[in-house]
N, C-alpha and C positions, 0 to 999 in steps of 0.2 A: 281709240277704244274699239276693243274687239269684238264680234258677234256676241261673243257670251258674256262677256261687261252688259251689255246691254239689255242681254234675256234674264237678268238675275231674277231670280224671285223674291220676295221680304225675308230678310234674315237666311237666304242663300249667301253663302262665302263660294269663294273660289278658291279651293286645298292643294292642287298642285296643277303646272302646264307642264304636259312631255314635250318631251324634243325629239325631234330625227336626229338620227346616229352619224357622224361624218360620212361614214361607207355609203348612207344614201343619197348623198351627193356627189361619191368617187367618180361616176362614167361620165355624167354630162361635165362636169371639170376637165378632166381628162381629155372627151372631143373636141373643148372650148381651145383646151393648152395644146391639142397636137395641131388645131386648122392656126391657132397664131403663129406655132412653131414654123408652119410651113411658109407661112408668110415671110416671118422674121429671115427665116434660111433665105428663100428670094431675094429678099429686099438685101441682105448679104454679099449674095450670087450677083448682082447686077450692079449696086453700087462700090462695094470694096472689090472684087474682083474686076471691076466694069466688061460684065458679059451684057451686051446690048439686047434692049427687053423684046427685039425679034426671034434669037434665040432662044426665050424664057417667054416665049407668049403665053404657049398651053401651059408651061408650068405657071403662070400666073393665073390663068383664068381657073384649073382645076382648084390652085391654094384659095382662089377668090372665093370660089362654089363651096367648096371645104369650110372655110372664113365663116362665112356666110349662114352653113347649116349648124358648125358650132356653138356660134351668135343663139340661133335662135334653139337652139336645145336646153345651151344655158339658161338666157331669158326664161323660158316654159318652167324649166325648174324652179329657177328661181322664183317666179310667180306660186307656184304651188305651194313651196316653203313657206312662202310672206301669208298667205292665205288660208291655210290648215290652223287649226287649231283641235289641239288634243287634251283637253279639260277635265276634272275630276272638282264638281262642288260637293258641298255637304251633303246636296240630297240626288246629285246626277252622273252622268258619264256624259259629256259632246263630244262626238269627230264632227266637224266642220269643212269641208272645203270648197274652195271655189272663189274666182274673183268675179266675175259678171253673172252666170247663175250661182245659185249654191245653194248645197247638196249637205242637211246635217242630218246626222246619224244619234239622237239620243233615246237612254235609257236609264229612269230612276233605279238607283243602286239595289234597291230593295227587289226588281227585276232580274236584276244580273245572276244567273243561274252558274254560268262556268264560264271561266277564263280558260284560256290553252295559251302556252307558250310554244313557238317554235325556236329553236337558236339551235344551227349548227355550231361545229366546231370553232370556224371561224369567229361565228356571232359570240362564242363563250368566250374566245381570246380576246377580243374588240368592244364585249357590251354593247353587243346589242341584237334583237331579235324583234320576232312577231307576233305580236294578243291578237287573240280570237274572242272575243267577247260572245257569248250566245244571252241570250235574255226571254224571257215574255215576252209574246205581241211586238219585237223587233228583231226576230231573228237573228241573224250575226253579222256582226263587228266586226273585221278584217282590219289591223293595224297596220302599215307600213314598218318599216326597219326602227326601231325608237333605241333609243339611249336608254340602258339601264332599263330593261322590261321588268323586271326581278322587281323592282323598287316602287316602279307602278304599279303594277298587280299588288304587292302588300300597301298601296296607299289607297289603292282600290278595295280591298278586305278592309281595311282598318276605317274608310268613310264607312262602309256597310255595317260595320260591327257597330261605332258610333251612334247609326241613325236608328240603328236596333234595340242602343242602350237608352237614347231620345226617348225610342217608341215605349219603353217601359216605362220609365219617368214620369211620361204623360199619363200612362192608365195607370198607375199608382195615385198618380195626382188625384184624378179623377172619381177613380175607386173611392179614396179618403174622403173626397170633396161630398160624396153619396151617400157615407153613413155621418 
């Protein structure tokens, strides 16, 4: 159960979770695959070729150091992934993140002033880009890389417009309840 499972409010739903885009996992993959690479090569070089590992010291100890920084670039990443959450309830917006401290960012919908999209060209080919959320009293929201921004942003209009149609409901109700 996730931070925001847990902060629901009475009769809060939870309307959609973003996701990161693959492309914001491409580099720390990428370091993780070339310091294996380099091992893998070694571990090659020394046993199918049998180059004895006096030859291939430095190259082992730099593939080790390499190993070793790509290990933990991943890991980092991957912590960040597991521990973000990017929420849209009925009545809020959360970014979330963090595993030992944590850091949320919310604002009820009816605050959210302006969204911005940024997506380059690539971001238009690949789907995916960056919200700028600005709001009342929390100033702005800065998104990461997300999946399908396009689709957030209108799930984000459409809880507002929602909690807009709520809000009239209720002073009708109210209204009527009066006379």
């Amino acid at each position: 159960m996730g931070y925001v499972d847990k902060t629901l409010a009475g009769g809060e739903e939870i309307i959609h979770r973003a996701n990161f885009n693959w492309t914001y996992s491409f580099f720390p993959v990428m370091w993780f695959a070339l310091s294996a690479a380099a091992v893998v090569f070694l571990a090659l070089l020394q046993f199918a070729a049998e180059i004895p590992y006096s030859a291939l010291r430095v190259g082992w100890w730099s593939a080790g150091i390499g190993f070793v920084c790509g290990t933990i670039i991943l890991i980092n990443h991957l912590i960040i992934l597991i521990t973000t959450e990017i929420v849209v309830t009925t009545y809020r917006f959360v970014f979330k993140k963090g595993l030992i401290s944590r850091n949320t960012q919310e604002v009820s919908l009816n605050k959210i002033e302006e969204i911005t999209l940024h997506q380059s060209i690539w971001g238009r080919i690949l789907s995916y880009g960056k919200l700028v959320l600005r709001g009342t009293g929390v100033g702005v929201i800065e998104l990461p890389d997300l999946d399908n921004p396009i689709n957030l942003r209108k799930i984000i209009e459409n809880a507002k417009s929602a909690l807009r149609e709520d809000s009239r409901d209720r002073k009708r109700i109210n209204s009527d309840d009066d006379d």
